[in-house]
N, C-alpha and C positions, 0 to 999 in steps of 0.2 A: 446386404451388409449386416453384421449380427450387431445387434445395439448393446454395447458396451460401454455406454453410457451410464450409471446410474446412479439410483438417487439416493438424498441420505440419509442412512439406516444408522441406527446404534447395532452394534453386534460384538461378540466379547466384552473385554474392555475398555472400547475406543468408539468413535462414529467416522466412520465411513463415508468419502465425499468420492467425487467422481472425477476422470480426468482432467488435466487441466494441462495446458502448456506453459504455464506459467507461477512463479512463486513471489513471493513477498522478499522485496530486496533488502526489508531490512530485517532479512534473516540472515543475511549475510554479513554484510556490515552496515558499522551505521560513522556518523560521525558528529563531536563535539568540541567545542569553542575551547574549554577550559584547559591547559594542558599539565597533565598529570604524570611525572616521571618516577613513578614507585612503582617496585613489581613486587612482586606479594612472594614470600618463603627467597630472599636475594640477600646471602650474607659478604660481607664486604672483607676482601683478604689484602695480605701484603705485600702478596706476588709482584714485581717488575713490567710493568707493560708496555714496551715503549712504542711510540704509534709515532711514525711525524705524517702530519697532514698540512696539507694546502688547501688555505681558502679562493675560494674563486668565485668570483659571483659573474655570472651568464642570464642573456634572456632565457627566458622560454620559450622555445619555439612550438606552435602552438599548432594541429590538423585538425580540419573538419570534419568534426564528428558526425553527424548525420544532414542531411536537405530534405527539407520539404517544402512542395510546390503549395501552391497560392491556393488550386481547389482540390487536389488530391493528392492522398497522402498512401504513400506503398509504406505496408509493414514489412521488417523484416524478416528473413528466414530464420529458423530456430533450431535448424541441423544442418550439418555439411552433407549428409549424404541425403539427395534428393527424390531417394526410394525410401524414405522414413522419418518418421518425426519421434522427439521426444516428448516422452507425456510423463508425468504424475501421478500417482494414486497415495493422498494425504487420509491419513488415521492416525488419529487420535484417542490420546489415552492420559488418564489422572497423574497426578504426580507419585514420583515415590523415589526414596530414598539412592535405589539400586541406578538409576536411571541419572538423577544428581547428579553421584559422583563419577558418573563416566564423563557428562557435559561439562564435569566443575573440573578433573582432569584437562578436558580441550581446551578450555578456558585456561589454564597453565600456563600452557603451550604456546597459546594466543599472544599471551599478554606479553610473555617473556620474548617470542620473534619479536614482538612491536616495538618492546621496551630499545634493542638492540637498533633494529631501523630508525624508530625517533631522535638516539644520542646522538648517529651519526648523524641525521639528517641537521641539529642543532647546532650540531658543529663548525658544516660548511655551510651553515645560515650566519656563523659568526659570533654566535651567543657565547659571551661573556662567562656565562654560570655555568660553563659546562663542570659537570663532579665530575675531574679523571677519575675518582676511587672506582665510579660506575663501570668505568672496562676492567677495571681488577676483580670485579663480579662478572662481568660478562667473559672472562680469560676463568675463573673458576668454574663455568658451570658449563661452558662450551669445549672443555678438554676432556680425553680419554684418562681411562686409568693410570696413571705411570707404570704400574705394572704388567699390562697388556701386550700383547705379541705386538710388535714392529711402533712403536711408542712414538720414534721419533719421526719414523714416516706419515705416520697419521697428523702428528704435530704441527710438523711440516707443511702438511695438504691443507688444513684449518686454517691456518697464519695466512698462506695464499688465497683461499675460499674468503676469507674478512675483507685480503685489501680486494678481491673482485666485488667485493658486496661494496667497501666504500666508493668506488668506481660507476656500480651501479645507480648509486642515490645521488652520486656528486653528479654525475650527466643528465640524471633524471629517466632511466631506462626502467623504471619501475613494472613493466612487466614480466623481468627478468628477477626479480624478488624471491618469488615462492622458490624455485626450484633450488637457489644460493642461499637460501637460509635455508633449505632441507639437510643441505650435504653438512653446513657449518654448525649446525645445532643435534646432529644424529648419534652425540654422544652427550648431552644433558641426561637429567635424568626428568625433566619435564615431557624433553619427547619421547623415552622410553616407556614414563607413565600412563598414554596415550594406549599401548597394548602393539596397534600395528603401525607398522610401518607408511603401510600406503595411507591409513587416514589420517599421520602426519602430515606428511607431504600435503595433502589435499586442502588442511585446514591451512598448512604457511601458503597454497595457492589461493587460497580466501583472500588472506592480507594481501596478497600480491596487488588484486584486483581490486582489493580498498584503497592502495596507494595508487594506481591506475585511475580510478574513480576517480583519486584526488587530483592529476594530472589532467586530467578531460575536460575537471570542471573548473582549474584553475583557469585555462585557456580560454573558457567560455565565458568566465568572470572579466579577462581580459579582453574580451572582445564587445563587453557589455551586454549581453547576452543573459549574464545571473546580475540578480541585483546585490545579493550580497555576497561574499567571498567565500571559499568554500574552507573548512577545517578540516586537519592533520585526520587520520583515525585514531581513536581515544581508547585508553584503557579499558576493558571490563572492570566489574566492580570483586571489592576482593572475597566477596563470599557469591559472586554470578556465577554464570554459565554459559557457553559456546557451542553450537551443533556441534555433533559428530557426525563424519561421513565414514561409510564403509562402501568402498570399491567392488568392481567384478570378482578381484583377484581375493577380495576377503570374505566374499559370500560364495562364490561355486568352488564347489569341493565333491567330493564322492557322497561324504554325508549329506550335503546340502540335497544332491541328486536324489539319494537314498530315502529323503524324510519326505519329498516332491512328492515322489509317488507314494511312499508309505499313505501320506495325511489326504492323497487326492479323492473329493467327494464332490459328488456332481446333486444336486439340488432342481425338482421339477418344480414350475410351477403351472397357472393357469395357460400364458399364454408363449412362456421360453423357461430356458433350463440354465444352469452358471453352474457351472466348474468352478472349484476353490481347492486350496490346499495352502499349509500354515506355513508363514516366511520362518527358517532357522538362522538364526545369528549368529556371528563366527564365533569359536570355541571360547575364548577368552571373556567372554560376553553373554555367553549364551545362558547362564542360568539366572541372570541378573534381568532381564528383559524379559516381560510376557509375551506368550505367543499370539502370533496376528495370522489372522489367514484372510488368504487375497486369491484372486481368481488365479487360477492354474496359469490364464497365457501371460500373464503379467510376470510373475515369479519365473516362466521361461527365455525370458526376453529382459530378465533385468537388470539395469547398467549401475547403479548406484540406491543405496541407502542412506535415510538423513535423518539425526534425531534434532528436531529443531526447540530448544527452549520454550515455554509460553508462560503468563502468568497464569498459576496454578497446573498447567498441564504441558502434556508435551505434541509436539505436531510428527509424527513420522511419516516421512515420503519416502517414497519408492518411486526410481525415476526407471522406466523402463521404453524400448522401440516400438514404433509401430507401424508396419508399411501402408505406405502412401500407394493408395487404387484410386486409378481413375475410372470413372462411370461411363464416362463417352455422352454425360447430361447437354441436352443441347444448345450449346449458347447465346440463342436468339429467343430464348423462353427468360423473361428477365424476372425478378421483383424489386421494387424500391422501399426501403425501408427507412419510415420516420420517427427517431425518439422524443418520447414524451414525456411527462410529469403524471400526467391520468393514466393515460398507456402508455405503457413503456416500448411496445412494440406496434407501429401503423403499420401495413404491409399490403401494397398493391400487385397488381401483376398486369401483364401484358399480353394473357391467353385468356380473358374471360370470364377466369374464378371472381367470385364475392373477396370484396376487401376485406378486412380481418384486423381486429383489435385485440393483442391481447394485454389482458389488463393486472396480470402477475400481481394477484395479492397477498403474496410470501413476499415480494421486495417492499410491497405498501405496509405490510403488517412491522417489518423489520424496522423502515423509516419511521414508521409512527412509536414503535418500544424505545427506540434512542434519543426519540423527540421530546418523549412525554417522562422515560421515566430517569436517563441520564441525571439531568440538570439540577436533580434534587444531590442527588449522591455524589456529583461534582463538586458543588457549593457546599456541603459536607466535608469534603475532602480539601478544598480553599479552607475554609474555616478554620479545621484542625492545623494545618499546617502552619496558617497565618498565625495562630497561637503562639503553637510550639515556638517557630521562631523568638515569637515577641520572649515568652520564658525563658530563652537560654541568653538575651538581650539583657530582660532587667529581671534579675534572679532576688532585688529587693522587692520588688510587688508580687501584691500575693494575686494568688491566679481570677479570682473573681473579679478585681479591680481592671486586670488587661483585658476581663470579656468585656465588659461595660467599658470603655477604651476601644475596641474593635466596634462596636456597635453605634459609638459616635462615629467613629471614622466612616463606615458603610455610610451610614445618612449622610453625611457630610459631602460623599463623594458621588450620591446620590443628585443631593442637590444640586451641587455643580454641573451637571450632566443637565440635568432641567434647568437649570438658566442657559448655560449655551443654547441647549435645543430650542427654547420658547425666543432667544435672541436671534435666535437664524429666523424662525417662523416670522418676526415682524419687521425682520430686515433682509428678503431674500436676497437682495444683488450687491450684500457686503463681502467685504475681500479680508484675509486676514491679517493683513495690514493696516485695516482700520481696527479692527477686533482687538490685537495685539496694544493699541495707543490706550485702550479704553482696561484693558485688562491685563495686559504685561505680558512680558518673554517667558514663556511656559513649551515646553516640548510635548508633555502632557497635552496640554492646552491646546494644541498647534495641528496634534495627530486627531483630538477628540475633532477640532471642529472641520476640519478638512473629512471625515468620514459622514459627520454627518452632513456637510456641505454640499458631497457626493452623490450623496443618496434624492434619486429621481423626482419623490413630490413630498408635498406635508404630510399625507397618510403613513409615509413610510416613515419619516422621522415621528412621529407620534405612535406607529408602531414598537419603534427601537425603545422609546420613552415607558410603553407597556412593560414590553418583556424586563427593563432593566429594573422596572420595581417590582417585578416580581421576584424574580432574585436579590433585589434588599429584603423581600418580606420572609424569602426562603433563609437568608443568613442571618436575620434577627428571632427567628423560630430557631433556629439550629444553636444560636449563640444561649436565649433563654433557657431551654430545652438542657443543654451543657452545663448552665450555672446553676438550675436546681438539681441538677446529678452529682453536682462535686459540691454541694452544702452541708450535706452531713459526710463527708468524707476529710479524712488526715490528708495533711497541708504534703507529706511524703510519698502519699501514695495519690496524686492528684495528677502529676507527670506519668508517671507507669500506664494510671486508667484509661488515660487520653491515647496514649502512644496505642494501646492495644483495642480501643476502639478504631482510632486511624486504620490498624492492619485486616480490621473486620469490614471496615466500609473501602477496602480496598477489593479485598477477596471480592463484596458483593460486585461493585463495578466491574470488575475484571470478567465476573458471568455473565452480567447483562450487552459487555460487550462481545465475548465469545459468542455467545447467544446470537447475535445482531449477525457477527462475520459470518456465523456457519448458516445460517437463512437467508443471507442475502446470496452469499456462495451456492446454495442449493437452487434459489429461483433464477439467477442467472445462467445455471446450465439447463435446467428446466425450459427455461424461453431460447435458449439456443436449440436445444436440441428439438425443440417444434419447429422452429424453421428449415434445419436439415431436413427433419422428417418431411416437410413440406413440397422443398424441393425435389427428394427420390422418389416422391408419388407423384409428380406431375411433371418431372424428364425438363428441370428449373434448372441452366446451367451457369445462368448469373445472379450474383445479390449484390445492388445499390445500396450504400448505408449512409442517411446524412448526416455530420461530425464538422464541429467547429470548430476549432483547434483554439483552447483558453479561453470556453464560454465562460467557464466557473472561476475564472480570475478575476478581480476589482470587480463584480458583480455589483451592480448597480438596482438589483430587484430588490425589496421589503425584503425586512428581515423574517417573517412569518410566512415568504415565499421560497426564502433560503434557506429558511431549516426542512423544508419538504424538497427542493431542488439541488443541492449542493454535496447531500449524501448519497446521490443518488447513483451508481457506479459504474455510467453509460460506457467509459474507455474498456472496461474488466468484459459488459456486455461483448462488445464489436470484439476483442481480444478472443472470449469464448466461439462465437459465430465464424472467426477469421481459419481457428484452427480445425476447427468442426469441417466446415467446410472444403480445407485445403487437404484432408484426411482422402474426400470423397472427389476430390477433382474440381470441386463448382468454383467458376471465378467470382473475387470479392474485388469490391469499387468503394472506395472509400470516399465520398463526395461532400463538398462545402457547399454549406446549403444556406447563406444568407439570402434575405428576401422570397425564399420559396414558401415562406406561411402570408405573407402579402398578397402574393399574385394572384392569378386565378386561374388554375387549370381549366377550368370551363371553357372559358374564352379563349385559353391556349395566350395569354398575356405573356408578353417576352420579361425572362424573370431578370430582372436589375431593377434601379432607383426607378422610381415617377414619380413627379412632381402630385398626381393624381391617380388611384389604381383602381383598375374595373371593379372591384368587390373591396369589403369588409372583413374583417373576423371578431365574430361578438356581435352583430348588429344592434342597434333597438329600432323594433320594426314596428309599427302603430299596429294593435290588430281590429277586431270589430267590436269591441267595446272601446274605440279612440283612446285608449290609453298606449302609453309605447311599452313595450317589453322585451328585453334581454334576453338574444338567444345562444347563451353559453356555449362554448364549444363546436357553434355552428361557423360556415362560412359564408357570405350570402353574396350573389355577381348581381351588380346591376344592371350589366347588360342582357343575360340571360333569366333574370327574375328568377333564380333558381338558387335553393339551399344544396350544400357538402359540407360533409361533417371535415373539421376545419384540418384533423389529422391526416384525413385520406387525400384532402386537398395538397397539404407538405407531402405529403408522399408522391404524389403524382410529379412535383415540381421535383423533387428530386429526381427522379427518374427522367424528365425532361432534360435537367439541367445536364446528367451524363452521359446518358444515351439518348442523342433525342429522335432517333432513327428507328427506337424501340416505342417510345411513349407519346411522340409529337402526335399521330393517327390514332389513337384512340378515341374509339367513339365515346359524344358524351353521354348519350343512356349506360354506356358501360362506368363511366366516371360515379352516376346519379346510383348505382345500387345499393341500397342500406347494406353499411357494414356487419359482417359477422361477430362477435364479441365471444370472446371464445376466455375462459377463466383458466390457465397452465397450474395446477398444482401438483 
C-alpha cells in the first residue's frame, strides 16, 4: 500500500496536514440562544404582499437517532459506496483580503436564506411581533427583473416555491430546505453574488442541515437525552464570513485538465517519491486565490472544495475518493489497545511481539503549551472585556476608578470561593440545604458549592483553591499593569488604547491556539498511522480499542489532573485509527473497558466488581531498607507476586473482555515482557 499519509509540512503558503475523514462541525454551522431578525444590505418596499397563513400547533414526532450498545459501540459509515471512502486534504493559508470577500459574499447568502426560514418559522410559532414589512423585503429581493423574458411565469413558479417552503417549516420537513430555498431565492442578487450556481445551492444545503440538526436535537431534548434545549440557527455577524464550496461541476473543466498535467512534478526522496500538481480554481475566482499544489491522485479523484473561515487564516479542504482494498490480513492476529494519560497508545498482541508504549510527545507538548501558556492570555482577555463593559455602563467614571472596582470585586469573589471551600472541608457530610439556612438563596452560591461538593477528596478541593488564586493574582497583575499604561494618557483616547490591545491579545490567542490544533492533529495521525503500519508487517487483521462513552463528562478527578486529562482528543484518535484501518480491511472493535485496569490479567481474574481483587495498581511495597515505597505506574498480583506495568495490564483486559478466545490463553511469561517504548514523532 503506498503511504499517503503524511505529515505536517509548511509548503507555499499554507501547512499542509494529512488525510482525515473527518471535519469540524462547527464549520458548518453553529447555533445561538439570542434571536436576531436583521439581515445586513435588506431595504424595506411598499409592494403588496398578501400571504394568509395558518397557525397550527402539532407535536413533534420525534426518530431515533442513533443506539448504542452497553460495551460496543459501531461507528458509522462515512460513504454510500462501499468500494470507497471520503477523505480530506486540509491547507491552510494566512488571511487576505481576496479570499474575505468571497466568504463575506457566502455569508450574504446565508444570512438572507435564514433570515427567510426564521420569519416564517416565527409565524407559525405564533409570535405576536412578527414585521409584515419583513416579506415586503423578502418579495423585493426574491423577484426577477420585471423586465425579463417570460416575467410572469417565473412569478408565478416563486409565489408557489414560498407557499411549498411554508409547508415545509409548518410540518417540519426540514430536510427539504436547501434545495426550496435554491429555486425561490435564484433570482436575488445575494445568490447571484455568490459567482456559481452550484456553490449556492450547496451553501442553502448547509442551512438545510442546520435546521435538521435542530430537529434531531429538539427530539433528543424531548426525550431527555440533552439537558438543555437546543437553539434556532443564528445570524452570521454583519462584517463575518461563511465557507465557500466549490463542486465537481465547478472545478473539472478542460482547463482544470490542462493545468493537471501542465503543473505535474513528481519529487524523490530518500525512502519514496509524491507526485503533486497545483489545484486551479474555477474562473471567476481563480485570480483571487493563491495557488496550492497537492498530490496529483488527490486533484484526480476530487469531489469538492471548501474554503473554511478561521481566526486570522483560512482552512481549505479538498474532499476527494479513495478505494477501499482489502488485504486479506488475518483475523485471528488481534491487538488490544489501551488509552492513556502517559501513553496515549498501550498496545498488546496475541502473536508474541513485545508490548509497545507509545508515548506521543507532540500531543504532550501540545497539552502542556495550552496549559501553561493559554490561562494568562485568557484572563487578559476576561479583564479587557469585563472593563469595557463596565465603560459603556457608567460613562460618569473615569476609567481608573472602574479598574480599582474590578480589583475589589476579583478578591471579593476570591474570597467567597475560600470560605465555601474551607466550609466544605470542616463540614464534609453537609447538604445544601443546611448551607443555604446559614447563607441564603444564591444560584451562584448553589452551583459553586455543589462542584466543589463533587469533587472526590480534600486534595482536590485545595487544589481548585490553588489554581483559582492564581488567576486572582494573574487578574490583579493585568488590572495594575493596565492602570499604569492609561496614567499618562487622555481621558479620549483611553477607550480606543484598550479596544486595540483587546484585538492584539486576541490575534496572540488565536495562534497559540492554532498552534495547539495543528499538533495535536499531526501527532494523532502520527500514532494512528504506526499502528496500521504495525498491523501490515505482522498480517494484524483486528484492533480492540477501549473507549468509555462520557468518561470526560462530570469528571470527578482534581482539577490539575483535568487540565492534562480533558484535552486530551482520545474520540479524534479512535476516529483517525477507525478510518485508517477500514482503508486497509483490518477489523475495528470498539470496547468498554470499566474495571480492566482493577483486575489482573495475570491471574486471568474475571473482569467485573469484587468486593476484593487479586492485585493492586500503584502498590506501596516495603523494600529492604523496611521502608514502603510507591510503585507508580506499576501493577503488582498478589497471587502471582509478580509486577506489569499497569498499562499493558488494561490492555490485556481489554482484549479479554472482547475476544476472550483471542487473549484468555495467553501465556504469562508472554504477559511479563518489558514493554517497548517507542517515541512517534
Amino acid at each position: 500500500m503506498k503511504k499517503d499519509d503524511h505529515h505536517c509540512k509548511k509548503q507555499g503558503s499554507g501547512i499542509r496536514f494529512r488525510d482525515s475523514c473527518f471535519t469540524d462541525l462547527d464549520s458548518e454551522f453553529e447555533s445561538l440562544s439570542n434571536e436576531t431578525d436583521v439581515i445586513n444590505n435588506l431595504d424595506m418596499d411598499s409592494l403588496i404582499f398578501d400571504i394568509i397563513f395558518t397557525i397550527l400547533e402539532e407535536e413533534v414526532s420525534i426518530e431515533s437517532v442513533f443506539t448504542i450498545s452497553q460495551s460496543q459501540k459501531e461507528f458509522p459509515s462515512f460513504q454510500e459506496n462501499q468500494d470507497e471512502m471520503t477523505l480530506t486534504e486540509k491547507v491552510q493559508v494566512d488571511w487576505s483580503p481576496e479570499l474575505y470577500n468571497i466568504c463575506h459574499k457566502a455569508k450574504n447568502l446565508y444570512n438572507f436564506a435564514l433570515f427567510i426560514c426564521r420569519k416564517i418559522f416565527f409565524l407559525y410559532k405564533g409570535n405576536p411581533n412578527v414585521n409584515w414589512g419583513d416579506f415586503l423585503a423578502i418579495r423585493k429581493n426574491i423577484m426577477p427583473n420585471p423586465l425579463s423574458k417570460n416575467y410572469g411565469q417565473k412569478r408565478q413558479k416563486l409565489l408557489e416555491t414560498f407557499d411549498k417552503l411554508k409547508n415545509i417549516i409548518k410540518y417540519k420537513r426540514y430536510n427539504r430546505i436547501g434545495d426550496t430555498l435554491s429555486t425561490l431565492i435564484k433570482y436575488s442578487k445575494f445568490y447571484e453574488n455568490v459567482g456559481y450556481a452550484q456553490s449556492a445551492q450547496q451553501i442553502n444545503r448547509v442551512l438545510g442541515r442546520a435546521w435538521q440538526s435542530y430537529k434531531t436535537n429538539l427530539g433528543l431534548f424531548y426525550k431527555d437525552e440533552l439537558e438543555h434545549s437546543p437553539n434556532l440557527p443564528f445570524f452570521k455577524p454583519k462584517d463575518g464570513e461563511f465557507m465557500m464550496l466549490y463542486t465537481v461541476q465547478d472545478l473539472q473543466s478542460k482547463a482544470f485538465t490542462n493545468h493537471l498535467e501542465a503543473t505535474k512534478r513528481t519529487t524523490h526522496y530518500k525512502k519514496h517519491s509524491k507526485t503533486t500538481a497545483e489545484l486551479l480554481f474555477p474562473k471567476k475566482h481563480r485570480e483571487r486565490l493563491p495557488p496550492i499544489r497537492i498530490r496529483y491522485d488527490i486533484l484526480k479523484n476530487v469531489r469538492e472544495v471548501r474554503i473554511i473561515p478561521k481566526k486570522g487564516y483560512y482552512e481549505i479542504e479538498i474532499r476527494y475518493n479513495k478505494m477501499i482494498e482489502n488485504y486479506g490480513l488475518c483475523i485471528d492476529n488481534a491487538i488490544a489497545i489501551d488509552l492513556g494519560m502517559r501513553n496515549p497508545l498501550a498496545i498488546v498482541n496475541n502473536i508474541g511481539l513485545k508490548p509497545i508504549l507509545l508515548q506521543g510527545r507532540e500531543l504532550k507538548q501540545a497539552n502542556y503549551l495550552i496549559n501553561t501558556e493559554s490561562p494568562y492570555y485568557r484572563s487578559i482577555q476576561y479583564v479587557y472585556r469585563d472593563i469595557l463593559k463596565k465603560v459603556e455602563k457608567n460613562k460618569t467614571k473615569t476609567f481608573l476608578h472602574i479598574i480599582q472596582e474590578k480589583v475589589q470585586k476579583y478578591r471579593k469573589d476570591f474570597q467567597l470561593k475560600e470560605d465555601i471551600a474551607n466550609f466544605i472541608l470542616r463540614n464534609a457530610t453537609i447538604k445544601y440545604t443546611q448551607f443555604r439556612v446559614l447563607h441564603g438563596k444564591n444560584k451562584k452560591l448553589k452551583a459553586l458549592f455543589n462542584y466543589l461538593k463533587n469533587l472526590p477528596d480534600a486534595k482536590s478541593i485545595k487544589d481548585y483553591l490553588h489554581y483559582e488564586k492564581e488567576e486572582l493574582t494573574r487578574k490583579i497583575d493585568i488590572c495594575t499593569e493596565l492602570e499604569n499604561d492609561l496614567k499618562g494618557m487622555l481621558v479620549q483616547n483611553q477607550v480606543p488604547h484598550l479596544k486595540v490591545l483587546q484585538k492584539t491579545n486576541e490575534k496572540v490567542l488565536g495562534k497559540l491556539f492554532r498552534t495547539y490544533r495543528n499538533k495535536t492533529r499531526d501527532a494523532i495521525h502520527k500514532l494512528s498511522r504506526f499502528v496500521i503500519d504495525l498491523c501490515e508487517q505482522y498480517d494484524i487483521g483486528t484492533n480492540i480499542i477501549g473507549y468509555n462513552e462520557g468518561w470526560k463528562l462530570h469528571s470527578k478527578l482534581s482539577k490539575a489532573v483535568n487540565r492534562k486529562f480533558i484535552p486530551l482528543p482520545f474520540f479524534k484518535l479512535i476516529e483517525s485509527i477507525r478510518y485508517k484501518a477500514e482503508l486497509c480491511g483490518i477489523n475495528i472493535i470498539i470496547q468498554e473497558e470499566s474495571y480492566t485496569s482493577k483486575c489482573s490479567a495475570l491471574d486471568h481474574e474475571s473482569i467485573e466488581f469484587h468486593d476484593k481483587y487479586v492485585g493492586v495498581r500503584g502498590p506501596d511495597i516495603r523494600g529492604k531498607d523496611k521502608k514502603s515505597h510507591r510503585h507508580y505506574g506499576q501493577f503488582y498480583s498478589y497471587v502471582s507476586k509478580k509486577f506489569i506495568h499497569s498499562d499493558v495490564n488494561g490492555a490485556f483486559n481489554i482484549g479479554r473482555k472482547a475476544m476472550p478466545y483471542l487473549f484468555e490463553n495467553i501465556p504469562q511469561r508472554q504477559m511479563l515482557i518489558p514493554p517497548q517504548k517507542i517515541a512517534v514523532t
